[in-house]
C-alpha positions in Angstrom: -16.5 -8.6 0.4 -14.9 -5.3 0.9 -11.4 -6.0 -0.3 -9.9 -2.6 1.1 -11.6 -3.0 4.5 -11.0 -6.6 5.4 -7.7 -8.1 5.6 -7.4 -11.1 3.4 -4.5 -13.3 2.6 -3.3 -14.8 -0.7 -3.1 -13.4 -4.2 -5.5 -10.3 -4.0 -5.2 -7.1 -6.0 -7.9 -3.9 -5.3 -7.1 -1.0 -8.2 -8.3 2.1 -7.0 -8.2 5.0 -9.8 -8.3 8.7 -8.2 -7.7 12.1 -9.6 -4.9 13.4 -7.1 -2.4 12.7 -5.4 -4.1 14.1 -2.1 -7.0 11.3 -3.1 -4.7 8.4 -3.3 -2.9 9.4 0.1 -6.1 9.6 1.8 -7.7 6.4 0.4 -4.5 4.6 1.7 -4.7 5.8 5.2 -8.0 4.9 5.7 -8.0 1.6 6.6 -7.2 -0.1 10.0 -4.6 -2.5 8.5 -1.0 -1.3 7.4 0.8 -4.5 6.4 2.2 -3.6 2.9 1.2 -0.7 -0.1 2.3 -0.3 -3.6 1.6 2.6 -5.6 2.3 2.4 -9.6 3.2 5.5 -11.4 5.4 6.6 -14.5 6.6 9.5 -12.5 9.6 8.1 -9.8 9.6 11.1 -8.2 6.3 11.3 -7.3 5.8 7.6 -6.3 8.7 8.4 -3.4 6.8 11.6 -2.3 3.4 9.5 -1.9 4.8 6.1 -1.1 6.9 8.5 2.3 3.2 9.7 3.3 1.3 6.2 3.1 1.4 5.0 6.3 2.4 1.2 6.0 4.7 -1.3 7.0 5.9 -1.6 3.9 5.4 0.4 0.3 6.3 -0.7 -3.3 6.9 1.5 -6.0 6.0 0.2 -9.3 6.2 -3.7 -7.8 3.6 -6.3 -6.0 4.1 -6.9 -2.4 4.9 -10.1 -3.0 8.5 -9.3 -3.1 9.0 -8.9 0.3 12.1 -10.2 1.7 11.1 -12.4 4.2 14.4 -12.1 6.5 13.1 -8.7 7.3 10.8 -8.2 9.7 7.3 -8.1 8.7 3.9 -7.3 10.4 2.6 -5.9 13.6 1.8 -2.2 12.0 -1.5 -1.4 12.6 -3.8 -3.8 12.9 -1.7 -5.9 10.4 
């Protein structure tokens, strides 16, 4: 199973390693679904900067998804 390419529910956990920034902000857009993103760095700074280009209904900085605070809203971007 292609974790990245098919939506799956439950505890799941892909870790993609890239060599820029540009890389990881392309490997996140590239998928049809959009529900929630985190990205882990050391550097705050630059998690806001690529977590503001992501495009997802949600993105964590340094934190799992499974955090979300389920008053909010949640779903229907993309194909999520």
């Amino acid at each position: 199973m292609d974790i990245y390419h098919t939506e799956s529910f439950g505890p799941t956990v892909s870790v993609i390693v890239v060599r820029s920034d540009e890389e990881a902000i392309k490997i996140a857009k590239d998928t049809d679904y959009g529900l929630s993103a985190a990205v882990f760095t050391e550097d705050l700074r630059r998690g806001l900067i690529i977590a503001k280009r992501i495009k997802s209904g949600a993105v964590q900085i340094n934190s799992m998804s499974v955090h979300d605070e389920s008053a909010l809203p949640h779903g229907r971007y993309k194909k999520s």
